[in-house]
BATI-697426 format. One record per residue: z, y, x of N, C-alpha, C in turn. Coordinates in steps of 0.05 Angstrom, whole numbers, padded with zeros to 5 digits, always signed. Example, Ala and Ser with C-alpha at 12.3 -4.5 7.8 and 13.67 -1.06 7.14 Angstrom:
BATI-697426
+00156-00114+00264+00156-00090+00246+00156-00066+00264
+00142-00045+00257+00143-00021+00273+00157+00001+00258
This chain:
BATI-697426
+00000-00023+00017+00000+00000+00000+00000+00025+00018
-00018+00043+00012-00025+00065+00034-00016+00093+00020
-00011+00114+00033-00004+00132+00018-00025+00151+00025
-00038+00159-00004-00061+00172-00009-00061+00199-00025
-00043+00206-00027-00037+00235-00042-00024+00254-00016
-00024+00273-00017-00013+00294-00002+00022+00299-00010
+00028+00302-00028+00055+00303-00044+00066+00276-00025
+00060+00246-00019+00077+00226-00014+00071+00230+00020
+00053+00238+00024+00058+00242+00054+00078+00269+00062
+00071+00283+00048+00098+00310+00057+00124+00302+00054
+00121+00280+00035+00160+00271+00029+00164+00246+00043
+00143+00234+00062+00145+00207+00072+00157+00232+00105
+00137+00253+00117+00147+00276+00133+00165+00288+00134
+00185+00294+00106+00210+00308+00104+00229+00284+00105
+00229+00259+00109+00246+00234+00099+00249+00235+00134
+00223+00230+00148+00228+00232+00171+00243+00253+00189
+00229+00270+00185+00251+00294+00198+00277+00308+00197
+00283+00299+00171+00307+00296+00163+00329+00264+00177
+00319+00247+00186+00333+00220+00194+00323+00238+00225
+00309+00249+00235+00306+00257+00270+00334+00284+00270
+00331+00291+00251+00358+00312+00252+00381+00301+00251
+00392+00284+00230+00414+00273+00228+00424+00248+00255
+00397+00233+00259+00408+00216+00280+00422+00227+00312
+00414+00242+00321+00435+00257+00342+00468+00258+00333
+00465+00275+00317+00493+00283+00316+00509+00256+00306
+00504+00243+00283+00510+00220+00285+00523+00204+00309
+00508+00196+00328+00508+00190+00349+00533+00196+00365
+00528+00221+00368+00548+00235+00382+00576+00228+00373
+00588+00235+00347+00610+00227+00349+00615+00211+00320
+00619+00181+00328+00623+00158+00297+00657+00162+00295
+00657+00183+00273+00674+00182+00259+00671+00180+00233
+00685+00178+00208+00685+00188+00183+00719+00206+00187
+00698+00225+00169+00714+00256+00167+00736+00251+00145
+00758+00261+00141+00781+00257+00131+00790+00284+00120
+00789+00292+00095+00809+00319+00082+00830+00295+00058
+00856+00302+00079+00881+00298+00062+00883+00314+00046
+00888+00310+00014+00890+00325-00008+00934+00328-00002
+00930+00354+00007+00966+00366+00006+00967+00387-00015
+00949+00390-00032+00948+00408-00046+00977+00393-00076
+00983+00369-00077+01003+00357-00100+01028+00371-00083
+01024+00381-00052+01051+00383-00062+01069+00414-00058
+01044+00427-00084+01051+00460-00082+01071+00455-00108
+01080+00436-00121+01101+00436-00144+01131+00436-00124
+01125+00423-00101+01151+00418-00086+01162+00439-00067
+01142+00451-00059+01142+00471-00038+01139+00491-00055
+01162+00513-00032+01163+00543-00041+01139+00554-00036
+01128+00548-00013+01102+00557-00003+01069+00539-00009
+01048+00550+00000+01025+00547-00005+01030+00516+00011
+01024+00493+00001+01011+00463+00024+00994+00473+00038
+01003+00461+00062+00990+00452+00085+00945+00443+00078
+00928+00449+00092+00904+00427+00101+00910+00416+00112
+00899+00399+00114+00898+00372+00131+00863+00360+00137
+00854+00371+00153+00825+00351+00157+00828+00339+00189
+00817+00314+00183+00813+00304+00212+00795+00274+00199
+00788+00265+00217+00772+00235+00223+00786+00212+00231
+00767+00188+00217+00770+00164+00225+00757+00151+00254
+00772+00138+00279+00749+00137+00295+00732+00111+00288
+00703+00107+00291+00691+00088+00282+00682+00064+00316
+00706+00055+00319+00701+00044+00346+00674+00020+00343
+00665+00021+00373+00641+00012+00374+00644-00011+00399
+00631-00036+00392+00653-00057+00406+00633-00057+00427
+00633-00064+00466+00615-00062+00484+00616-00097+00490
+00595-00096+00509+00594-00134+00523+00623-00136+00538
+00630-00167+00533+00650-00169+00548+00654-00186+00571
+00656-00178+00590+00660-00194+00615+00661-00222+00610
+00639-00236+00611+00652-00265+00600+00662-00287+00631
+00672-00308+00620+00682-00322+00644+00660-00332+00657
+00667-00328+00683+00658-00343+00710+00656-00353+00725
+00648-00382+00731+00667-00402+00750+00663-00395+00775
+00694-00397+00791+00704-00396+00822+00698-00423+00839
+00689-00420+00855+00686-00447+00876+00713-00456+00871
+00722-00475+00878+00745-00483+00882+00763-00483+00857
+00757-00480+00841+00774-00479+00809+00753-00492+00792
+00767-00507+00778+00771-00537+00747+00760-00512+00726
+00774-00498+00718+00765-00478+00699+00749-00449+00705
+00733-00442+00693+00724-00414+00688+00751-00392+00697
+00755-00369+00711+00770-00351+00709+00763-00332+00689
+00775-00318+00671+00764-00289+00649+00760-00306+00627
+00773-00337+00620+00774-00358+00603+00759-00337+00582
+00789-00324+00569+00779-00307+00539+00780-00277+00554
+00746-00268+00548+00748-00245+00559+00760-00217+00538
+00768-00199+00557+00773-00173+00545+00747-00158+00539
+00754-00151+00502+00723-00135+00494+00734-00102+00493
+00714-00095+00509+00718-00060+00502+00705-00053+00483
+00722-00031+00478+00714-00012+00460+00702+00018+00461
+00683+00040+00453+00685+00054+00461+00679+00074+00433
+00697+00091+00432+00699+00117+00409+00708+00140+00413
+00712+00152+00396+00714+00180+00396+00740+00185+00376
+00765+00208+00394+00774+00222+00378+00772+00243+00363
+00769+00243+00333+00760+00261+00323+00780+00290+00315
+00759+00310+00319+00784+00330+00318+00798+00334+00289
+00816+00339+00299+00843+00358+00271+00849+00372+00273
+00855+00384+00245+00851+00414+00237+00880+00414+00216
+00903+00428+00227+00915+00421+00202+00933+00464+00204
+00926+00474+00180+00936+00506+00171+00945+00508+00146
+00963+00525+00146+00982+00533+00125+00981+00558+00126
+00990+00575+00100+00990+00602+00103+01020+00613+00101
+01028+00633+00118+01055+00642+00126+01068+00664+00092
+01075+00657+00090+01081+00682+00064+01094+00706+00080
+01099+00723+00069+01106+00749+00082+01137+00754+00060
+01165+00752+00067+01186+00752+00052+01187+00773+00050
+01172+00800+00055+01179+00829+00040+01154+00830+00019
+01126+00822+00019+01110+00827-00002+01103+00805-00012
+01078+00805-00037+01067+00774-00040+01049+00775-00023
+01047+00780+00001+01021+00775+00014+01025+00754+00036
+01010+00745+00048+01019+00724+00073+01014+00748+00102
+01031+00735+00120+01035+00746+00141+01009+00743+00167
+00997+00707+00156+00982+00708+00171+00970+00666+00165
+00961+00660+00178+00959+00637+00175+00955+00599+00210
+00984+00599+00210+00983+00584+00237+00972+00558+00231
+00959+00558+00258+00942+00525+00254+00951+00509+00284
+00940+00490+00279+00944+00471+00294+00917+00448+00306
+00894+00449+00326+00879+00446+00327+00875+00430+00344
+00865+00405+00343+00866+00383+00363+00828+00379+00366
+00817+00389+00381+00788+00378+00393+00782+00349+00388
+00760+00345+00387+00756+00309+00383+00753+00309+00417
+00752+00284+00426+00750+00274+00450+00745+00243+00463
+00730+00239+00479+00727+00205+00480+00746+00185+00481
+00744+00170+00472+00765+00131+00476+00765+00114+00487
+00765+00102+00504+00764+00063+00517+00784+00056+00511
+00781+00031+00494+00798+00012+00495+00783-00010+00500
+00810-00037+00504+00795-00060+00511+00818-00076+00501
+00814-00104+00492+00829-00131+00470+00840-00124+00495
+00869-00152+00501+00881-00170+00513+00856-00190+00514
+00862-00209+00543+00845-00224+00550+00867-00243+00559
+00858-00259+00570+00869-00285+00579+00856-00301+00593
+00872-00316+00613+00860-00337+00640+00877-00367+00632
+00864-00385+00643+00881-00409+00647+00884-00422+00668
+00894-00436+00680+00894-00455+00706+00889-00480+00697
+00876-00507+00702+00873-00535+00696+00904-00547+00712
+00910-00566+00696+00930-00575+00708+00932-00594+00730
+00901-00607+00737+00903-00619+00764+00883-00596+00775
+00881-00623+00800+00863-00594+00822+00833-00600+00823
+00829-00594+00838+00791-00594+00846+00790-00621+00855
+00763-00642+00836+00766-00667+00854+00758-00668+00867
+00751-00692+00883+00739-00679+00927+00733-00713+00920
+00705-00718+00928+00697-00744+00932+00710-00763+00954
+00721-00785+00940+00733-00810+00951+00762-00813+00939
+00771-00790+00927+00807-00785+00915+00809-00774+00882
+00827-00782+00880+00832-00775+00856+00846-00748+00849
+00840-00732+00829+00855-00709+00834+00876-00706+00824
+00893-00681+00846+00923-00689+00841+00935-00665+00814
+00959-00675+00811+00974-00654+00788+00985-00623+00795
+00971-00612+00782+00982-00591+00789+01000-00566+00774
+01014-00549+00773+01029-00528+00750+01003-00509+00742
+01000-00516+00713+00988-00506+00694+00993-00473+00692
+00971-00455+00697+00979-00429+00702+00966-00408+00677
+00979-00401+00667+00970-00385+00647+00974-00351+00654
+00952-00330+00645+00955-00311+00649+00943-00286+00621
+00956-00266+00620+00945-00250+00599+00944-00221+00609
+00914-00209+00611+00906-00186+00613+00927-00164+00597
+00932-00150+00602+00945-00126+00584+00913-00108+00569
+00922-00099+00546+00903-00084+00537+00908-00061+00546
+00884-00035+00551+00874-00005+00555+00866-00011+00538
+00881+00023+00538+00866+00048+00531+00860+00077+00544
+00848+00090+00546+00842+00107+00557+00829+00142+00540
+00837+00158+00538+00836+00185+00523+00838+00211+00540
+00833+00228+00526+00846+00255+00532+00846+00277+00510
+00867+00270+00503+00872+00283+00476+00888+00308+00477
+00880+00323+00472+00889+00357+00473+00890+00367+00447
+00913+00391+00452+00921+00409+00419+00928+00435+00430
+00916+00444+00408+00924+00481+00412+00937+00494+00392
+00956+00511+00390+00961+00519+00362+00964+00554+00364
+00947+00558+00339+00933+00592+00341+00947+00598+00320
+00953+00630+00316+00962+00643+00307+00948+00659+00288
């Protein structure tokens, strides 16, 4: 099926250029955006609620080192490998307005602003040891203490906040 009108090619052109715009930024930082509704709790408070916007990070899982056998070792070392991660912190935004206790007016409005910024993380991983040893032609192999080991998980950030006046 071919598109033969002028009308379906300009909107098959605007479908496109519209997905060449959006895919960058996308890209750049996978979050979903977050506005906490604080507005329920102007019945409780003397003052105006707080905003609240910030993001979800949408972590993005990378290859993981998988195991690889050592001369001289029965088992693979990096048994269960550690999977990284890599995302983005997304920024937050959270302002309230100051009331002014001589007029009804506000005095001003302080915020609190946290930049988004990059992430690494990575699972826990794990190694094992075989419990005998390497066999060697003509002998049987001997017993040995079963060695278990577990990677610690990272993470890694740099997460910064400013608060303006």
């Amino acid at each position: 099926m071919g598109i033969t009108s002028r009308t379906g090619l300009a909107g098959v052109m605007a479908c496109m250029a519209t997905a060449a715009a959006v895919a960058p930024a996308a890209a750049e930082v996978p979050a979903v955006p977050i506005n906490i509704p604080l507005f329920v709790l102007n019945t409780a408070l003397p003052i105006d609620a707080p905003t609240l916007r910030t993001g979800m990070p949408l972590p993005i899982p990378g290859a993981p080192n998988g195991p690889r056998y050592v001369k001289g070792k029965v088992l693979p070392t990096n048994m269960v490998p550690a999977i990284p991660f890599d995302s983005a912190l997304p920024s937050t935004h959270v302002s309230t307005p100051l009331p002014n206790p001589l007029t009804s007016g506000n005095i001003g409005t302080p915020e609190l602003v946290s930049p988004g910024s990059e992430l690494r993380a990575a699972t826990p991983g794990a190694d094992l040891g075989a419990p005998i040893s390497r066999p060697e032609p003509g002998r049987l192999p001997d017993l040995t203490m079963p060695v278990a080991g577990v990677s610690a998980p990272a993470v890694q950030g740099d997460p910064d906040a400013a608060a303006l006046l």
